[in-house]
DSSP file (Angstrom, degrees, kcal/mol; ACC not computed):
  #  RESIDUE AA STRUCTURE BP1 BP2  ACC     N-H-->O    O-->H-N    N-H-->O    O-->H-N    TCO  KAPPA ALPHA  PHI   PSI    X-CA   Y-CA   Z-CA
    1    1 A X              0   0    0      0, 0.0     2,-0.2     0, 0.0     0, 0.0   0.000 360.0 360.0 360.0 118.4  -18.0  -25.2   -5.2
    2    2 A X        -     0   0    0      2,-0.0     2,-0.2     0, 0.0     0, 0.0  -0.608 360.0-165.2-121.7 125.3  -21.1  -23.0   -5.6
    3    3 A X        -     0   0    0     -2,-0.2     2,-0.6     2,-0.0     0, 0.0  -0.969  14.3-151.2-128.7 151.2  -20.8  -19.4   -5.4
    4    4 A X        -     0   0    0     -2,-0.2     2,-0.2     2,-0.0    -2,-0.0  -0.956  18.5-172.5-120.5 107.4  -23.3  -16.3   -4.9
    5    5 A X        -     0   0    0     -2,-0.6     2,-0.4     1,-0.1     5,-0.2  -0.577  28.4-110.0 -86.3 127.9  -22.2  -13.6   -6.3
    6    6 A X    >>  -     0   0    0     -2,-0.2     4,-1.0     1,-0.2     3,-0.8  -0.486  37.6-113.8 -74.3 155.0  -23.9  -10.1   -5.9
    7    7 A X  H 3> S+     0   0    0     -2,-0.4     4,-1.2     1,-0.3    -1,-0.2   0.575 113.2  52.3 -38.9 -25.2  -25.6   -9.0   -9.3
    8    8 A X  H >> S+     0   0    0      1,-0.3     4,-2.2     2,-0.2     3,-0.6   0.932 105.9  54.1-101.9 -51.4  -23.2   -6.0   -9.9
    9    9 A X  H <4 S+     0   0    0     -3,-0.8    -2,-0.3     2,-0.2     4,-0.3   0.262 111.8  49.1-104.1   4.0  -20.3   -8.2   -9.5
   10   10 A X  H 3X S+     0   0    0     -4,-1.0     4,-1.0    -5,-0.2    -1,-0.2   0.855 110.2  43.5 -15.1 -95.8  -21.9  -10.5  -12.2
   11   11 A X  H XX S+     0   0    0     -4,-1.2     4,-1.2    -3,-0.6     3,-1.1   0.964 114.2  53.2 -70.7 -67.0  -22.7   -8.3  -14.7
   12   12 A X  H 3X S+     0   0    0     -4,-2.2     4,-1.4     1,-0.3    -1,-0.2   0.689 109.6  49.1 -57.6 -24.1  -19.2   -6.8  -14.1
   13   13 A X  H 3> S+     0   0    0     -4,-0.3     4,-1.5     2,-0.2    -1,-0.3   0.823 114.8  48.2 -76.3 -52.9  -17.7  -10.4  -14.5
   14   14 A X  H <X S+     0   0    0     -3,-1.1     4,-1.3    -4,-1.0    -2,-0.2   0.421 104.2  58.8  -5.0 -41.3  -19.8  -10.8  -17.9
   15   15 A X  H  X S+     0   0    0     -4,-1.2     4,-0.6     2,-0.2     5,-0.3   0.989 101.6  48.0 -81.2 -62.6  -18.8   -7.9  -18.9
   16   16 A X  H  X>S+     0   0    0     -4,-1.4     5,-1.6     1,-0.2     6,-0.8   0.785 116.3  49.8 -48.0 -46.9  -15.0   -8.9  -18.7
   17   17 A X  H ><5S+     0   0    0     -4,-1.5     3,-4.6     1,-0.3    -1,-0.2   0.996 113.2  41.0 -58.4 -64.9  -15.9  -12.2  -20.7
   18   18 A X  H 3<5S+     0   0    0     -4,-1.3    -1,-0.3     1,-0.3    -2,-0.2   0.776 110.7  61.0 -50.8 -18.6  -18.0  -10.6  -23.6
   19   19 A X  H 3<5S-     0   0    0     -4,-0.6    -1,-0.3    -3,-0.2    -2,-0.2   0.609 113.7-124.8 -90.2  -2.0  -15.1   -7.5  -23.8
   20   20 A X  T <<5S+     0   0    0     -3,-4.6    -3,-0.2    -4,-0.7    -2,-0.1   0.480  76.7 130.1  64.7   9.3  -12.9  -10.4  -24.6
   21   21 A X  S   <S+     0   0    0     -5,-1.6     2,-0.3    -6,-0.2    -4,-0.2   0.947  81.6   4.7 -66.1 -24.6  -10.7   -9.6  -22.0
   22   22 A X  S    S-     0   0    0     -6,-0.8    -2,-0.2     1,-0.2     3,-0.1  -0.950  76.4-125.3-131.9 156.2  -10.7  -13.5  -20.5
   23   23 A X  S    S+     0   0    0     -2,-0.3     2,-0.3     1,-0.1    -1,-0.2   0.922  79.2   5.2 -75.9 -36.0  -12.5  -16.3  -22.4
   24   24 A X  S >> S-     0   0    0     -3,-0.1     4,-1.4     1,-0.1     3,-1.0  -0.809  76.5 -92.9-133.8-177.8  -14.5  -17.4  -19.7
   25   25 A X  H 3> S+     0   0    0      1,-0.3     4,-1.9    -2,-0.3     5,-0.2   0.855 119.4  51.7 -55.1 -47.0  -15.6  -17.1  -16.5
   26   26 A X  H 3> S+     0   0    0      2,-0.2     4,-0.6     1,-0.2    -1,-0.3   0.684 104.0  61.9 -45.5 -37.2  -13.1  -19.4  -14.9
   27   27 A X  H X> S+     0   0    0     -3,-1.0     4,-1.1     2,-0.2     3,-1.0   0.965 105.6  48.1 -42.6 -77.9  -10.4  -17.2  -16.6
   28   28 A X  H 3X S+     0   0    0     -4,-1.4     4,-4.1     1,-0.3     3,-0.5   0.833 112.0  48.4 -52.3 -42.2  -11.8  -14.0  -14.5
   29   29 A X  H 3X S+     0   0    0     -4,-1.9     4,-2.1     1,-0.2    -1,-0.3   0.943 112.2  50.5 -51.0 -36.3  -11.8  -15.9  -11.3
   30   30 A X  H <X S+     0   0    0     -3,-1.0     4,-0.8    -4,-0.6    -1,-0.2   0.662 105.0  51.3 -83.0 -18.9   -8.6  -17.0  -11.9
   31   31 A X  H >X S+     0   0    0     -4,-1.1     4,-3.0    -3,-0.5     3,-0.6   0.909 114.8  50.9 -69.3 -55.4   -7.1  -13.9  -12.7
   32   32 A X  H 3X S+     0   0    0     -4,-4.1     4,-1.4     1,-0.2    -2,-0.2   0.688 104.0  47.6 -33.3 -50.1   -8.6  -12.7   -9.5
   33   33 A X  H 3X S+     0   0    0     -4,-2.1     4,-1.2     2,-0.2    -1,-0.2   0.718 108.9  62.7 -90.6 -10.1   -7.6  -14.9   -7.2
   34   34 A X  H <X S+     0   0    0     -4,-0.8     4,-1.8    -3,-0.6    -2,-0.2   0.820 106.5  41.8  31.1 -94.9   -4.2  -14.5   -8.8
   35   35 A X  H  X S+     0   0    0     -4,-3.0     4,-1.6     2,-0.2     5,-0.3   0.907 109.5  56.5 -58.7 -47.2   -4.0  -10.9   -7.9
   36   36 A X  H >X S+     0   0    0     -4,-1.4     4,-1.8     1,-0.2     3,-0.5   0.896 111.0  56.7 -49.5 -40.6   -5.7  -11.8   -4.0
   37   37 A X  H 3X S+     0   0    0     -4,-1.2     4,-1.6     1,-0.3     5,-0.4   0.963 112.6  35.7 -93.3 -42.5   -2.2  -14.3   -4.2
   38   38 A X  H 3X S+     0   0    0     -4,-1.8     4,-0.7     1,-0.2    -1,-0.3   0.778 113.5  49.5 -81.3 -14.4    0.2  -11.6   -4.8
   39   39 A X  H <X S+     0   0    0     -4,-1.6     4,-2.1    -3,-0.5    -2,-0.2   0.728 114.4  52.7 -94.5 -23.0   -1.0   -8.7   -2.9
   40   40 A X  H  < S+     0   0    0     -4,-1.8    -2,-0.2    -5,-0.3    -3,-0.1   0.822 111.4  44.0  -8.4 -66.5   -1.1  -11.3   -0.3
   41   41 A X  H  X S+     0   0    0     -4,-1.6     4,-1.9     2,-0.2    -2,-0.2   0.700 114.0  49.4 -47.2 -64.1    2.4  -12.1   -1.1
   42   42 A X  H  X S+     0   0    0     -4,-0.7     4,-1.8    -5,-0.4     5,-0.2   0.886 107.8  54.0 -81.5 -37.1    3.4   -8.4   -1.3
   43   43 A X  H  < S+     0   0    0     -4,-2.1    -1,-0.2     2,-0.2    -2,-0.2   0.641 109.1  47.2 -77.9 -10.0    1.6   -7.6    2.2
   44   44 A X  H >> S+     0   0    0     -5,-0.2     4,-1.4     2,-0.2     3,-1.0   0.951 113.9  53.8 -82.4 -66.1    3.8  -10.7    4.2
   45   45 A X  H 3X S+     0   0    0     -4,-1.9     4,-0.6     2,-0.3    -2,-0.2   0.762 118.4  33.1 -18.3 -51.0    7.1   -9.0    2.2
   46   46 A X  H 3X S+     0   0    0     -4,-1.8     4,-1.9     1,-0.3    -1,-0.3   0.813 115.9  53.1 -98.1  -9.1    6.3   -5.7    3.6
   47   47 A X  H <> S+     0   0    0     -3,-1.0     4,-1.2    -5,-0.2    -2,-0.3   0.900 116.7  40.8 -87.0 -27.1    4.8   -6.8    7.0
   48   48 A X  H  X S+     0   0    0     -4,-1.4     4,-0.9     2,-0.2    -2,-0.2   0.550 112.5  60.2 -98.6  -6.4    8.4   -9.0    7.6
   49   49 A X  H >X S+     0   0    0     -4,-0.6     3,-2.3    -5,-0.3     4,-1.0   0.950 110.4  46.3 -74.7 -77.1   10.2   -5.6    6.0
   50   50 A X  H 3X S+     0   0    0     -4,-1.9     4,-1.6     1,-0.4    -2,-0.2   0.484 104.5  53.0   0.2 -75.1    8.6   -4.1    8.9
   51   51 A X  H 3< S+     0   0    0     -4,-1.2    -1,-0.4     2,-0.2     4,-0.3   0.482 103.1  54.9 -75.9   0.6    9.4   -6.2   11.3
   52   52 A X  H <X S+     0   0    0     -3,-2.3     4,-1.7    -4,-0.9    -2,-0.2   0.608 109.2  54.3 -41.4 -40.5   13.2   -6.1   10.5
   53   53 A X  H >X S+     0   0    0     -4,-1.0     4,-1.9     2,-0.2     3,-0.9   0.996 112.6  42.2 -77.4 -67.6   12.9   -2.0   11.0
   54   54 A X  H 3X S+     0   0    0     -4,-1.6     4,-2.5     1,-0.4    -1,-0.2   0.546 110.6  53.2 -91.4 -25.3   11.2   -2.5   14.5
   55   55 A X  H 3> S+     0   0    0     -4,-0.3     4,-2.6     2,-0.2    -1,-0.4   0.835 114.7  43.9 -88.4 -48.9   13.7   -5.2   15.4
   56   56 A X  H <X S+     0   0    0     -4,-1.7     4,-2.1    -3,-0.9    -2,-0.3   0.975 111.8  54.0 -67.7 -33.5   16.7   -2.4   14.3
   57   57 A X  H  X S+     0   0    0     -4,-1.9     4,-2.3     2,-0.2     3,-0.5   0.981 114.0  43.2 -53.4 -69.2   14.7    0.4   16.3
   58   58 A X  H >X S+     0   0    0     -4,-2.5     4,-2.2     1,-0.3     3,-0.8   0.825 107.9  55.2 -45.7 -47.8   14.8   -1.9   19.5
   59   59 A X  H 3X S+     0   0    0     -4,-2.6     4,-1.9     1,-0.3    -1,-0.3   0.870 112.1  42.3 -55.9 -50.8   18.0   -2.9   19.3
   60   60 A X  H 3<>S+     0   0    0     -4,-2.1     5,-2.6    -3,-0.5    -1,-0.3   0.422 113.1  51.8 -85.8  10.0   19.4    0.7   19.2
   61   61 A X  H <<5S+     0   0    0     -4,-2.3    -2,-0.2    -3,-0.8    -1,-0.2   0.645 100.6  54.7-109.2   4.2   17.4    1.8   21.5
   62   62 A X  H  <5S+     0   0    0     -4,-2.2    -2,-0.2    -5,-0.5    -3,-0.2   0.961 111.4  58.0 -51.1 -66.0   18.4   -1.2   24.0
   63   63 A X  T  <5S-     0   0    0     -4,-1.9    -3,-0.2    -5,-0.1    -1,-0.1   0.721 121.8-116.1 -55.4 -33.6   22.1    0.6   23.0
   64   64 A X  T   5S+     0   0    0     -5,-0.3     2,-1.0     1,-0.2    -3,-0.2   0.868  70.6 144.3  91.3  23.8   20.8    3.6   24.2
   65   65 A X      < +     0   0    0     -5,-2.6     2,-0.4    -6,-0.1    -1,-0.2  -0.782  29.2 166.4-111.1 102.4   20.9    5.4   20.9
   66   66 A X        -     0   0    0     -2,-1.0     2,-0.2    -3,-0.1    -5,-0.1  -0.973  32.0-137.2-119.9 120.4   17.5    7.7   21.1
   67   67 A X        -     0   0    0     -2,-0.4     2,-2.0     1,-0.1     3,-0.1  -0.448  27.8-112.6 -35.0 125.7   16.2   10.4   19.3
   68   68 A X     >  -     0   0    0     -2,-0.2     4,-2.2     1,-0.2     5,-0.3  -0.470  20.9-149.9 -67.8  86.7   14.6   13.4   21.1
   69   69 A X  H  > S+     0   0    0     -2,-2.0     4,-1.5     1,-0.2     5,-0.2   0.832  95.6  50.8 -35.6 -30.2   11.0   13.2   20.1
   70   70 A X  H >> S+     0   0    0      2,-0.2     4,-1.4     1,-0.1     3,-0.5   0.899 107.4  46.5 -60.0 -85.1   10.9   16.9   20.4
   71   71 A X  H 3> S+     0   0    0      1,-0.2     4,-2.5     2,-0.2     3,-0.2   0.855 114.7  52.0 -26.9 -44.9   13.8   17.9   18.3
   72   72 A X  H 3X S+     0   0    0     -4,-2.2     4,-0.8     1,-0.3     5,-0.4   0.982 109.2  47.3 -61.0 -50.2   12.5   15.4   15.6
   73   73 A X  H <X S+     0   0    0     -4,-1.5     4,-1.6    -3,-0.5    -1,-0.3   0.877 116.9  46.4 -62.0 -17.1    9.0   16.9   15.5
   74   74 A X  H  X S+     0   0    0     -4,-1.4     4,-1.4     2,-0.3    -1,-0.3   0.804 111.0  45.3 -95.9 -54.7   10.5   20.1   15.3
   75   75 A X  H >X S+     0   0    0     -4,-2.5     3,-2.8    -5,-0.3     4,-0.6   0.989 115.1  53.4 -43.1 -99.9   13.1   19.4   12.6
   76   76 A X  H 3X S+     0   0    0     -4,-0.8     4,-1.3     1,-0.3    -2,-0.3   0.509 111.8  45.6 -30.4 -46.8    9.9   17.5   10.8
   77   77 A X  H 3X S+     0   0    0     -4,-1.6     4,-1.9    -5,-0.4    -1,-0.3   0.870 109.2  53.6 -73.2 -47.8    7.8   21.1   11.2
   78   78 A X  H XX S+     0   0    0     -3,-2.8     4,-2.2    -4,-1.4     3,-1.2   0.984 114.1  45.2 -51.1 -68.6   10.9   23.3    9.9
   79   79 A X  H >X S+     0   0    0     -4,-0.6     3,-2.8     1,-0.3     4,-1.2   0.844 118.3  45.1 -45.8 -97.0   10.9   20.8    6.5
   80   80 A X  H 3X S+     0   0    0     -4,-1.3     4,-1.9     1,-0.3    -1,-0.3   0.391 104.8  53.1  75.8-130.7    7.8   21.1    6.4
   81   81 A X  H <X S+     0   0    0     -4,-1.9     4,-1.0    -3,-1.2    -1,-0.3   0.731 112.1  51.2 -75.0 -45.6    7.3   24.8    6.9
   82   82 A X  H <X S+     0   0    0     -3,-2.8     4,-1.0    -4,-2.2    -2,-0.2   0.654  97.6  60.5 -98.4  -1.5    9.8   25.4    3.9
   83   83 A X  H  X S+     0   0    0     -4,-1.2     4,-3.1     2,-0.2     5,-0.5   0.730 106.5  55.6 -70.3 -60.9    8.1   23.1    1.2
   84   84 A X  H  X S+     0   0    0     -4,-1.9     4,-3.1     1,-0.2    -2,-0.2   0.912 112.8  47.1 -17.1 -50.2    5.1   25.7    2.0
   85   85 A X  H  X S+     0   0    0     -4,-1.0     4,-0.9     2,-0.2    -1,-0.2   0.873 111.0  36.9 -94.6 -41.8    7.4   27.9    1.1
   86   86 A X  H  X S+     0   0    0     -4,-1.0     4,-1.4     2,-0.3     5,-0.3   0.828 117.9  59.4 -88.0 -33.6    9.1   27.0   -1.9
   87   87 A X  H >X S+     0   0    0     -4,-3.1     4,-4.2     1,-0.2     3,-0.6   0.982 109.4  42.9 -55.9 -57.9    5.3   25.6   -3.1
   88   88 A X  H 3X S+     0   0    0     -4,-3.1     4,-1.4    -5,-0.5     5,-0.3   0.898 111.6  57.9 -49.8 -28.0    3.9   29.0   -2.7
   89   89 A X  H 3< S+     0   0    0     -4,-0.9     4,-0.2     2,-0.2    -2,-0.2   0.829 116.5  33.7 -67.3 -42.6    7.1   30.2   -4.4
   90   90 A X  H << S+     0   0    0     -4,-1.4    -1,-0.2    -3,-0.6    -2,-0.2   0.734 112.0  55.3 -25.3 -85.9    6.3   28.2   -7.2
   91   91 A X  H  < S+     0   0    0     -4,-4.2    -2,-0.2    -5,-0.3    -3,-0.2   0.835 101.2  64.4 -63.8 -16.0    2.7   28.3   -7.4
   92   92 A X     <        0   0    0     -4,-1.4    -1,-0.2    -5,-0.2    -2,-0.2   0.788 360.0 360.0 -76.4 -40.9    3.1   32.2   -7.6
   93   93 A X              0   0    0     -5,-0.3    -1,-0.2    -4,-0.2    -2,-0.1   0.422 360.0 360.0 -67.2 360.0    5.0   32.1  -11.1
């Protein structure tokens, strides 16, 4: 399988070999695609974590148990508004 690689991503590949971090070029890919397999891995994990949360949201609010988007943003502004405070409080010492 023939690949074309840009020049910077080469040399940077080159680099890895000569630093001794892999013996060879096949090493680096392999590390590479490697890493592509586990954040892969780790982004299905968090996208089906996700959808578990969205599945409990719906379900209570099917139940009829709803937050008042005001009161929250409001609550959320107070917090906040007194991390400000205790960071100047802080940074002042």
């Amino acid at each position: 399988m023939p690949i074309t690689l840009p020049p910077e991503l080469e040399q940077f590949i080159q680099s890895q070999v000569a630093r001794g971090k892999y013996a060879s070029v096949d090493e680096v890919f392999l590390a590479g695609i490697k890493l592509l397999e586990q954040r892969e891995r780790l982004y299905q994990g968090r996208f089906e974590e996700l959808r578990r949360e969205i599945m409990v949201g719906v379900e209570e609010a099917e139940r009829g148990e709803l937050l008042d988007a005001e009161a929250v943003i409001t609550g959320l502004q107070e917090k906040l508004q007194q991390r400000r405070v205790q960071s100047d409080a802080i940074c002042r010492k």
